[in-house]
N, C-alpha and C positions, 0 to 999 in steps of 0.2 A: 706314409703307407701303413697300412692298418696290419700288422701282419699276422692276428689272431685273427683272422677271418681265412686261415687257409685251407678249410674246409665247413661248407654249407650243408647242414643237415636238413632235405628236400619232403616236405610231402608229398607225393606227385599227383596228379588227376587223374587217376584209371581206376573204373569203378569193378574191379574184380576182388578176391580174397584173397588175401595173403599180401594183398600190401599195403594196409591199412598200416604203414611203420616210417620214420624218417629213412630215406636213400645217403648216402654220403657222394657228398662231390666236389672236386678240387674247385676253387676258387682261384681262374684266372689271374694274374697281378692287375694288369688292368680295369678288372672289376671290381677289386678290391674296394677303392673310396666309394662305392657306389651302389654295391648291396647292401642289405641291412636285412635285419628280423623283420618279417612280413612284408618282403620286397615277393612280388611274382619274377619266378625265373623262366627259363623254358631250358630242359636238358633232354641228353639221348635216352631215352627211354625204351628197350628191346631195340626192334629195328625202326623206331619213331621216335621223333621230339615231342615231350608232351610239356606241360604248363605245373608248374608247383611252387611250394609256398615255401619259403628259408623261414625254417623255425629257430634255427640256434647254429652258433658256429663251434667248430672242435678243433683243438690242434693235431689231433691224430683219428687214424681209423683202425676198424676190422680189419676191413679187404684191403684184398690183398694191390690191384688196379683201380684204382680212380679212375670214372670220366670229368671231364669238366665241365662247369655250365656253359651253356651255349648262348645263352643272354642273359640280359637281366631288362627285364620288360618295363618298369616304371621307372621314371628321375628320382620320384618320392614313393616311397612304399603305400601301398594302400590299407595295410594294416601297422596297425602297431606293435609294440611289441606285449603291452597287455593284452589284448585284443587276439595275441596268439594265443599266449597263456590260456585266457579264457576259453577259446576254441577247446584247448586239448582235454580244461575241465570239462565242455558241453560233452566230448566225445566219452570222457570215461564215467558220468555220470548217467547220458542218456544212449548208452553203448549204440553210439551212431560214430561211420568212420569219423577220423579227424579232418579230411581234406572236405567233406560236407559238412560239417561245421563252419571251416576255412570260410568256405563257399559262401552260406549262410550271411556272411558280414560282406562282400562286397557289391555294391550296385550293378545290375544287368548288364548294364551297358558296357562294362570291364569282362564281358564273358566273354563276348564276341571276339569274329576277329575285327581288327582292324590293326591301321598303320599312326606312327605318333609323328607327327607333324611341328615343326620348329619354325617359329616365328622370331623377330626382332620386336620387344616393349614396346607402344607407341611412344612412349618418354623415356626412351633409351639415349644414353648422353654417355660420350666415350672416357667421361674427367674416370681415370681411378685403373682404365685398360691401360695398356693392348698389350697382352703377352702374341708373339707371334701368330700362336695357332687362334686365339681369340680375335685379330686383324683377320686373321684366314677366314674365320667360320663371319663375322661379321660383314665382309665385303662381300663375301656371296649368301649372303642374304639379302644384303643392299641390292643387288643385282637378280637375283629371283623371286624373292617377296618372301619364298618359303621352303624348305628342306626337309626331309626324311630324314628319321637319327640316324639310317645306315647311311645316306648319301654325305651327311656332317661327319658323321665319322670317319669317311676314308680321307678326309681334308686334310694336309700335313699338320701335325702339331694336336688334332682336336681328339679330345679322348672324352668317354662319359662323366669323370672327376669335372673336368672342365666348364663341358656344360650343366651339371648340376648345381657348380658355381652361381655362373650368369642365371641359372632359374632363381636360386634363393638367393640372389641378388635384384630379384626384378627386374633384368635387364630382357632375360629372353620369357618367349610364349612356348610350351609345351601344350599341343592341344591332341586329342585323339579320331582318328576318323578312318569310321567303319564303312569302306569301298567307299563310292563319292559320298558319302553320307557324313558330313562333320559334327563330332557328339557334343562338340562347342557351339554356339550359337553365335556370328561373325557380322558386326554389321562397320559399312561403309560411311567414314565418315567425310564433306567437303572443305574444304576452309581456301579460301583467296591467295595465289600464291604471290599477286603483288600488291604494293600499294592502291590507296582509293584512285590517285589521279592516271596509274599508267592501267587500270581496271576500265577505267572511264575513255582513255584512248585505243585500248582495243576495241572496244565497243563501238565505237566510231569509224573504225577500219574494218568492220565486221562487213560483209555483202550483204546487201537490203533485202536476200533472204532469208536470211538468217536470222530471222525474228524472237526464236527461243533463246538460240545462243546469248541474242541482246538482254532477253529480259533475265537469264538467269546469272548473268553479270549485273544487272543493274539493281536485281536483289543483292549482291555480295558489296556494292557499291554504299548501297544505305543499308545495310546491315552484317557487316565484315565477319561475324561471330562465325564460328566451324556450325556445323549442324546434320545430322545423319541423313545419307542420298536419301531412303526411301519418306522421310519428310520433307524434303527440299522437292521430292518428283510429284507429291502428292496436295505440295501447294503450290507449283508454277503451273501443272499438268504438264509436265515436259515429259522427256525418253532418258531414259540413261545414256542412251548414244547419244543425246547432245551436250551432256555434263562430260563423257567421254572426250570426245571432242575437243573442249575447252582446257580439259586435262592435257589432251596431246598437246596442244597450241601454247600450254605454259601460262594458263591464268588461273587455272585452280590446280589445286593437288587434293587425294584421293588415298584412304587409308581404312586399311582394315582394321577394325580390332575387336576383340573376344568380349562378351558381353554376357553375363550369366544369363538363364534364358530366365523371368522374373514369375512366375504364375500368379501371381497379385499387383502387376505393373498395370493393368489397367484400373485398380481399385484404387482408393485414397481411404487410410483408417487416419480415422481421427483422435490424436493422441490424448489419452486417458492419466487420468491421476490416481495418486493409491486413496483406496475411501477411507472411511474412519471403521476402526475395527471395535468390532464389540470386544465386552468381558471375556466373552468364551472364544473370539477369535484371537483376543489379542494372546490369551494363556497358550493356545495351540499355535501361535507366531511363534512363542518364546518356546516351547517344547523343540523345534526347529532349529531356530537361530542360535539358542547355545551351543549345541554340538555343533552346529556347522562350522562358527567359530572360530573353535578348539581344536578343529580339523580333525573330531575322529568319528568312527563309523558307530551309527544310532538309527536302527528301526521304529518307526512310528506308523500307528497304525489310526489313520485319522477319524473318525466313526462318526459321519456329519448326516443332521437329516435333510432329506431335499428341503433346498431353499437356503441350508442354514450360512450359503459364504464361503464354502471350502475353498475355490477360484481366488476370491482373493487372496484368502491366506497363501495361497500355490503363489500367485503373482509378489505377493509381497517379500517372499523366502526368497523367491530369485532372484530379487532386486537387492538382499542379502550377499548371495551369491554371488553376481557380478562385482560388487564393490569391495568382497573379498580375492576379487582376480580368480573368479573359479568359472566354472561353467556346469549347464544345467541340462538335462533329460527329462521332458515332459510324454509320459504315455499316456494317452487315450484310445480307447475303442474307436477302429474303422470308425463305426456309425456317428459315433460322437464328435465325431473332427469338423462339424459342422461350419460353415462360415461367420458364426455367430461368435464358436472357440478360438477363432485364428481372429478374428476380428480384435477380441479380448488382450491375445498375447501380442497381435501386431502392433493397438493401439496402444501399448504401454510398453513396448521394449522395440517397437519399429524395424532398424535394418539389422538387428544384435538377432535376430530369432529367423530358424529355418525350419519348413514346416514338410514335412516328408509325410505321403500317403498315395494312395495306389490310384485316387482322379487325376495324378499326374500325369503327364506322360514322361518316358524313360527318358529324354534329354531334360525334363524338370527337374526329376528325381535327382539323377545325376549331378545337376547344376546346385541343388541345394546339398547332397552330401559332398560336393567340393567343397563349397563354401566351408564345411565344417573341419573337413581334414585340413585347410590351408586356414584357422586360425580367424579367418572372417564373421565367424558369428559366435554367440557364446552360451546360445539356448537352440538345443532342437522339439521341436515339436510333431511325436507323430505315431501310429500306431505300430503295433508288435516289434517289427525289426530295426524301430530306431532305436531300440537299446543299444544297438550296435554300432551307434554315432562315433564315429574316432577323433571323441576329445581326448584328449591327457590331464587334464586337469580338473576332472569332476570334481563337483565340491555338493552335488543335490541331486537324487533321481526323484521324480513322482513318478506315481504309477495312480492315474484318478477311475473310478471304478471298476475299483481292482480284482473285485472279484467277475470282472466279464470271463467269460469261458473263450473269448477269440484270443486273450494272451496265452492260450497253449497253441504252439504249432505242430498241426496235424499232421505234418508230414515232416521225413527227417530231415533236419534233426528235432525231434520231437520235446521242443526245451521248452518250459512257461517260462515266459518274462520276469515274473515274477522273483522265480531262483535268479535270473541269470543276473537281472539289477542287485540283488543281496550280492551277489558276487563280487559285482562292478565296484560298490560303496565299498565293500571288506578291504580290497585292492586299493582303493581314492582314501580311504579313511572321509568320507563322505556321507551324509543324511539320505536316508532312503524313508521317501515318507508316503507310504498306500491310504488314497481314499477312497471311502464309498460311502452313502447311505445304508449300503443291504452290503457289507464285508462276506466276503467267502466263507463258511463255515471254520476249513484249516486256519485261515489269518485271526476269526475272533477266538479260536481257541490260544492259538502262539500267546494273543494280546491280555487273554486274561490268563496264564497262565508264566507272565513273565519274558515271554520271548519277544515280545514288540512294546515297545510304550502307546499305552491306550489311551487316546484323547479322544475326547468327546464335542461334539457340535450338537445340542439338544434343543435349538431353540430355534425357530428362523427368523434370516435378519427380520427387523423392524417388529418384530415381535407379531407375523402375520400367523393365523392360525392354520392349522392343516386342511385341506377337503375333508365335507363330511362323507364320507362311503357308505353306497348301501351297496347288500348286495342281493343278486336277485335270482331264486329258485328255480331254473328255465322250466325243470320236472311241475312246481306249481303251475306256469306259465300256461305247459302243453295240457295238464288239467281241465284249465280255466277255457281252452280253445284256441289258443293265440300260437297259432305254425307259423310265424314268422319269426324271420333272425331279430327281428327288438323286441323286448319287454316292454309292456305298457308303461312301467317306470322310466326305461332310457327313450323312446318315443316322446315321452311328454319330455323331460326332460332336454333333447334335442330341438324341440317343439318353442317353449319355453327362452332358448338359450337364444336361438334367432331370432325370437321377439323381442329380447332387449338388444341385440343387436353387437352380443357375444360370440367367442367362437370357439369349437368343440373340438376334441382331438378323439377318434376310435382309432383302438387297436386292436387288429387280428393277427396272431402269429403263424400267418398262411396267406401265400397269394393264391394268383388263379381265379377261377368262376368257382370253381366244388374241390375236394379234395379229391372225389376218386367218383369214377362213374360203376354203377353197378347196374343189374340186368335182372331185374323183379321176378320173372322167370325159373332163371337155375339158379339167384344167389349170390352169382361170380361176377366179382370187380373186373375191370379191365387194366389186366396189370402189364408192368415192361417185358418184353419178351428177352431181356439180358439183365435184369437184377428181381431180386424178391420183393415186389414195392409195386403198390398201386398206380397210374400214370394218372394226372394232372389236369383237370378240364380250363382250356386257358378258350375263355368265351370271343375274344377282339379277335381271334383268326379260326376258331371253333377247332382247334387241335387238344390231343393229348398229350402232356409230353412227363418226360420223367425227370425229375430234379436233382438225383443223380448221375446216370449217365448224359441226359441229355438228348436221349431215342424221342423221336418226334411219330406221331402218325394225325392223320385227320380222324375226325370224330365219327366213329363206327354208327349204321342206319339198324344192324344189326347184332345182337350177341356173337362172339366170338366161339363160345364157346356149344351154344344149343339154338342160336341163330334165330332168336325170337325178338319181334321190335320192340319189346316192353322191355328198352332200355333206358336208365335214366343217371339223372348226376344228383349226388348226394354230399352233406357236406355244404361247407361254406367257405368260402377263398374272398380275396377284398373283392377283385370284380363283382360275384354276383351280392358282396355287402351295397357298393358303389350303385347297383343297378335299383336291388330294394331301396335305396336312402331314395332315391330318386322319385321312385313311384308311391313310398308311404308318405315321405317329405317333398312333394313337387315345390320345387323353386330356391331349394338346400344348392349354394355352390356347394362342390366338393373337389378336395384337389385329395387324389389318390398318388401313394407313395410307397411302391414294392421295387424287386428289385427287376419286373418288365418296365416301371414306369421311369426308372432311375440310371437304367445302364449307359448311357449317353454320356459322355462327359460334359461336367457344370450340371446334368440335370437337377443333382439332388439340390444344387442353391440357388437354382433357379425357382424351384418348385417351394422351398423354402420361405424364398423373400418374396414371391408373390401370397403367398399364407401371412407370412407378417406383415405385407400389406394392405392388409384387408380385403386381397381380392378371391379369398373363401370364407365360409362361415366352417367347413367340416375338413379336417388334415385325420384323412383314412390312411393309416399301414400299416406297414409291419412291426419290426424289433427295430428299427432305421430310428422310428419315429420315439420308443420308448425311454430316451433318456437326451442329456445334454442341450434339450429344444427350452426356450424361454420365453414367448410371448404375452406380454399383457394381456391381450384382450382373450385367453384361454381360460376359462372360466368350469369347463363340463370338460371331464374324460368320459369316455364309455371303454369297457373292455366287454368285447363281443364274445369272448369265449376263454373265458379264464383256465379251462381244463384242459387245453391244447398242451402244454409240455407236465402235465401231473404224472400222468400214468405212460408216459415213456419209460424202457426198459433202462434205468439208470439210478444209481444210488443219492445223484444230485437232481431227484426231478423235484424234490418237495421245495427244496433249498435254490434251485431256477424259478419256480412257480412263484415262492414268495417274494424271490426278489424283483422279479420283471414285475407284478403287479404292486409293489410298494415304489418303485423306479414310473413304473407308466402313470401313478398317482398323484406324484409331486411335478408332474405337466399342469396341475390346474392350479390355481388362486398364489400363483408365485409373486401377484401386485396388490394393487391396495383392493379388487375384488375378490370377493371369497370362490372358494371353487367348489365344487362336487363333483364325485367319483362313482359310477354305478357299474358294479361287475356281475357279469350274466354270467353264471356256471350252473353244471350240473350238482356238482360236490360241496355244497355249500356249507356244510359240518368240514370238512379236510381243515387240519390244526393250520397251513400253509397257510390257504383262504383268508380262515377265520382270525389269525392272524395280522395279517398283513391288511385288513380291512382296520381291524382295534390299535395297527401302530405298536403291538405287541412285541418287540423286537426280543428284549431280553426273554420273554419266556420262549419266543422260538426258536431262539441259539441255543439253551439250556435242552429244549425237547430234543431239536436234531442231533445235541452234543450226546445224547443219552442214546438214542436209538443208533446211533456209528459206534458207538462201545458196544452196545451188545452185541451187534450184528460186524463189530470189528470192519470198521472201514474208514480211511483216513478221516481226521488226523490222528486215530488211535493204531495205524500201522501202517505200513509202508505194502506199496503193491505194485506188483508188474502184471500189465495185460499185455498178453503173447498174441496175437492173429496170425494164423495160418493161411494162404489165398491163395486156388490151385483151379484149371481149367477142368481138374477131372476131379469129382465130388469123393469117391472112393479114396482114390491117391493124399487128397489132403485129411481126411479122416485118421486114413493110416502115418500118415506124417506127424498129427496132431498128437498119436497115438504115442509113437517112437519117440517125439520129443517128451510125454511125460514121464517115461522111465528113464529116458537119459539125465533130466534132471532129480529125479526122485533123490536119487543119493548125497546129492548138495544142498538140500535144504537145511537151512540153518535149524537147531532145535526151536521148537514154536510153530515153525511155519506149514501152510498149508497149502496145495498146491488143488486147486478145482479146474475140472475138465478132465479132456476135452470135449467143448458142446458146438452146438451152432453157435452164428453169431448174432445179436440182435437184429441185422438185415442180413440173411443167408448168404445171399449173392447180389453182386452188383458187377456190371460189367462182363454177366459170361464168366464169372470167376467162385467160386466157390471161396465160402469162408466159413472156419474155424474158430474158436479161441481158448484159452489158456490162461488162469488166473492163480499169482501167486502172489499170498498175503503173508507176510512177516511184520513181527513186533521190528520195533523200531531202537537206531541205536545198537546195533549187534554187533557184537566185539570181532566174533569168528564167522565168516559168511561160507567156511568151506568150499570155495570154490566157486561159488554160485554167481557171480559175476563172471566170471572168464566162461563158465558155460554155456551161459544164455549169449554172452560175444561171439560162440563159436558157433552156435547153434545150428546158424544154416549152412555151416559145410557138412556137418557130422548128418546132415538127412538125407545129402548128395541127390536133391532132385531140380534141373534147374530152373525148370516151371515153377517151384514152391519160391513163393514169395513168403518171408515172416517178417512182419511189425513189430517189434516191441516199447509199449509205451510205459514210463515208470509216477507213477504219483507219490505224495506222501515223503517227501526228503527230510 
């Protein structure tokens, strides 16, 4: 009996103020062997049981009455006890409560309700049993197939200790299921319950209607092997009621067992070898593999150019990894999780790798972060939130294109991956190693200024050369005559490309037909009627819709606003690109790839492998298409409008621009044909551009490092943006207003506090928005308070409509 566990310090789930704190709560005797750090409990809470998280046990309290917990909802905790720690860091770092942080790490399908369901092993063997209550609990499982932990529990003798035993003995099944909806995936397996010759004499006493019954005996006859019902129904064409049948009669037996659900069970990868590494790969293996090692914590910042091999280097460190007994964290960008990336890690590390991303569905998901908490696999592979993998024995995180902007999460808790891996490795004494071609601005400053070890990839393998770039003036373009979305340059070019019988990649960072429809008339777009934002001309159903809320209407015959027909769409979305390729290039396949062509589950790798098939010459789309794609036969990019994210209202739009067109670049000539690159902009002087066309890398990290000094914005400070969001425009004004003198008095010396103004999209959703920008030097000894005030914030303005965000940059 554990007897420092006699008091559980609870997070609870209830999303109000003032109780973002550990609860204190007696710990039962007999839950004792059976809770842990980051076990979910369920306790009385007011006049309700709610759900919370055991962060730490005490042998004493404050209060003065303890209640007690009322359960303890898992056999095995779902978190760890790292994994809590790290939560409480996320909480005080990105002053978000601790129980959503909590939240944050465990798979959906654990939110729900449902009921935990207890099975017997199918290779359950009694040598090494029977304590009384384990005969108890065992016999009536023999006799119902299956039990409920409450219904096991009231059995004499069986307690939770018990059966947590028989779990981490492999004896018993714990499965979860949510109303009849089982979050296990269960299949039925048959096997012959007697011999060949007394199989053969029922068969023969069988009634000469019974035709199936015969033949699916006379399959187990010349073929004894077990085999799962729905292949055994789907090669005789028989009924389940007739293997039923044969079951009752005593010639086969019939067993369930739990089966992870597999999302690559219909695929075969084919197993891959480590290649031979260059000079410059093999120095950035060993930058890696020493510290790994030695087992202590070492940031690296891997600085490779498209093409040049980073993947293997990733593949080869983990193969480190596992033969030091450790385990490994692979992050990539959603977009980049392509089936070409899981191909790579499958076919070199097989059933050792679990791949987590959101084209799962939640019993996948789920089935793959089992696999990892029970010790089954030893690499995860997957975007943002599988940092939150609960190994124990990290020994390597990557993080590959690491400056994407999708490793912040937009919503609380508002954490970048990026911190929270630094975290993880501090903790592991483990290698955290970030690549990209185009590094984040804050990561290439850390790297040359000592905080990251800087390795370089400057060559690509095989010694291929880059695409030549041009790029092309659209303002001369419209001069010259030419109102269409291609440049005579990318026209021929595409032209050109299908004649040898190449194929092309265009990217536009916009779907849709136009971006906004406008009315020649008065002037006036046709914007959402519940956010500040143009609405969306989506051509294939002729609607508008808005891409933040999601408001849909059909496409107006008249202005809106002064109701005159000289209305039209302006702008350019991939549809009406798709539609031009069509009629300037008749006979151009095109496979188009947004996220209307891709929401389907499998669509994006279907659409994919039929591109790498050769069954298009042109892969139109978005940001999906702009990184991690590798085809041979891709010879020509086009970027259709390279100014789309320049002049957004954001300190990183120079620092997005250059790197999405240095990233959508290295899509071409990545094989033994050379590629070219042609980008159509307005701005064709912008240092971004001009730039990232010449491969410039060094002097644009130096320019953008130069212009964030002056203008003070990370990595030369730290900053918190405040959003304010209120149904009444006035109200949050005045909120915005109150919250800057409330903090005024806590600003650290240095810091500056700007606002309150609007926010770069007023309104979205019918909600008025706000913001609040507070810039501090970095490193500051005395913060006066200035954390705990911005924690409190949204009580001290006491409105409950006011919603406030706070997002923090710059650690």
């Amino acid at each position: 009996m554990d007897t420092g566990k006699r008091i559980a310090r609870v997070y609870v789930d209830v999303a109000a103020e003032g109780t973002d704190k550990p609860f204190d709560y007696r710990v039962p005797e007999e839950m004792r062997p059976v809770v842990e750090v980051g076990s979910r409990v369920r306790v009385p809470f007011g006049t309700r049981k709610r759900m919370g998280y055991v962060i730490e046990f005490a042998e004493s309290s404050s209060a003065q009455r303890l209640k007690a917990l009322s359960e303890v909802m898992d056999i095995i905790p779902p978190l760890t006890p790292e994994l809590v720690e790290l939560a409480r860091w996320i909480a005080e770092v990105y002053l978000c409560p601790v129980i959503t942080a909590l939240h944050a790490m465990v798979p959906a399908m654990l939110k729900g309700k449902y009921r935990r369901i207890l099975r017997l092993d199918p290779g359950f063997r009694e040598e090494g049993l029977l304590s009384e209550g384990e005969t108890r609990l065992v016999n009536q499982l023999r006799k119902q197939g299956e039990l409920s932990l409450e219904q096991a529990l009231q059995l004499p003798g069986v307690n939770r200790s018990l059966i947590k035993g028989l779990i981490l003995e492999g004896r018993l099944i714990s499965e979860e299921r949510a109303g009849d909806r089982v979050t296990r995936k269960r299949i039925t397996w048959i096997r012959p319950a007697l011999e060949r010759e007394e199989l053969a004499q029922k068969a023969e006493k069988l009634d000469a209607r019974a035709k199936r019954q015969k033949e699916v005996l006379r399959h187990f006859i010349h073929e004894p092997e077990e085999v799962p019902l729905p292949a055994l129904l789907s090669r005789l064409g028989a009924a389940r009621s007739t293997v039923k049948r044969l079951v009752e009669k005593g010639c086969l037996q019939w067993e369930e067992r739990e089966e992870y659900r597999d999302p690559f069970a219909d695929k075969t990868f084919q197993p891959a070898s480590p290649l031979p590494l260059t000079p410059e790969q093999e120095q950035a293996f060993q930058s890696i593999v020493t510290p790994l090692q030695a087992g202590r914590y070492h940031p690296v910042l891997l600085h490779g150019v498209t093409g040049s091999g980073k993947t293997e280097v990733y593949l080869q460190a983990i193969m480190e990894a596992l033969k030091a007994g450790k385990q490994a964290i692979v992050l990539v960008p959603e977009i980049s999780l392509t089936p070409q990336m899981v191909e790579r890690f499958k076919g070199r590390f097989g059933d050792r790798v679990a791949v987590l991303h959101s084209g799962l569905s939640g019993g996948e998901r789920y089935d793959e972060w089992r696999k990892i908490r029970a010790g089954g696999v030893q690499v995860a592979v997957g975007a943002r939130s599988a940092i939150f993998a609960p190994f124990t024995r990290l020994g390597l995180i990557i993080i590959d294109e690491e400056h994407e902007s999708s490793y912040k999460q937009e919503e609380q808790p508002k954490y970048h991956a990026r911190e929270v891996a630094r975290q993880r490795c501090i903790h592991h004494g483990a290698v955290l190693v970030m690549g990209s071609a185009t590094p984040a601005v804050d990561s290439y400053f850390r790297a040359r200024t000592g905080g990251y070890e800087w390795v370089t990839l400057m060559n690509r393998v095989h010694g291929r050369p880059f695409p030549r770039v041009d790029v092309v003036d659209m303002r001369q373009e419209l001069k010259e005559g030419n109102r269409s979305i291609f440049s005579l340059p990318l026209r021929e070019a595409l032209a050109d490309c299908a004649d040898r019988g190449e194929q092309a990649v265009l990217f536009l960072n916009r779907r849709g037909f136009s971006t906004f429809v406008l009315c020649r008339e008065c002037g006036e777009a046709v914007g959402c009627p519940h956010c500040d934002i143009s609405l969306t001309y989506h051509r294939s159903n002729r609607t508008l819709r808005c891409h933040y809320c999601g408001y849909t209407e059909g496409m107006p015959e008249h202005c809106p606003s002064c109701g005159s027909s000289h209305i039209r769409y302006f702008g350019t979305g991939t549809q009406r690109v798709e539609e031009e390729l069509a009629r300037s290039l008749p006979g151009l396949r095109v496979i188009r790839m947004d996220v209307d062509t891709t929401h389907q589950k499998g669509a994006h790798e279907r659409l994919l492998s039929a591109f790498g098939a050769g069954k298009a010459d042109v892969l139109l789309g978005t940001q999906m298409i702009a990184k991690g794609l590798d085809f041979p036969g891709v010879t020509l990019v086009g970027v259709i409008a390279a100014d789309t994210t320049l002049h957004l209202p954001d300190f990183r739009a120079a620092e997005r621009t250059f790197q999405l067109l240095t990233q959508v670049s290295g899509r071409a000539g990545r094989h033994e044909k050379s590629g070219r690159v042609v980008i159509q902009t307005y701005s064709p002087e912008h240092y971004s551009i001009r730039m990232a066309a010449d491969y410039d890398t060094e002097t644009f990290y130096r320019r953008e490092c130069k212009l964030r000094k002056i203008h003070r914005y990370p990595p030369f400070c730290g900053m918190f943006t405040l959003l304010f969001s209120h149904t009444d425009r006035a109200a949050v004004m005045r909120a915005g207003m109150k919250a800057a003198e409330r903090l005024k008095p806590f600003l650290p010396e240095g810091a500056e506090l700007l606002g309150p103004v609007p926010a770069p999209i007023p309104r979205i959703k019918d909600r008025f928005r706000i913001q609040l920008m507070i810039k501090h030097d970095l490193h500051i000894d005395e913060w006066n308070g200035l954390i705990e005030a911005l924690r409190h914030l949204r009580t001290g303005l006491g409105d409950p409509e006011l919603r406030v965000s706070i997002d923090r940059e710059g650690l």
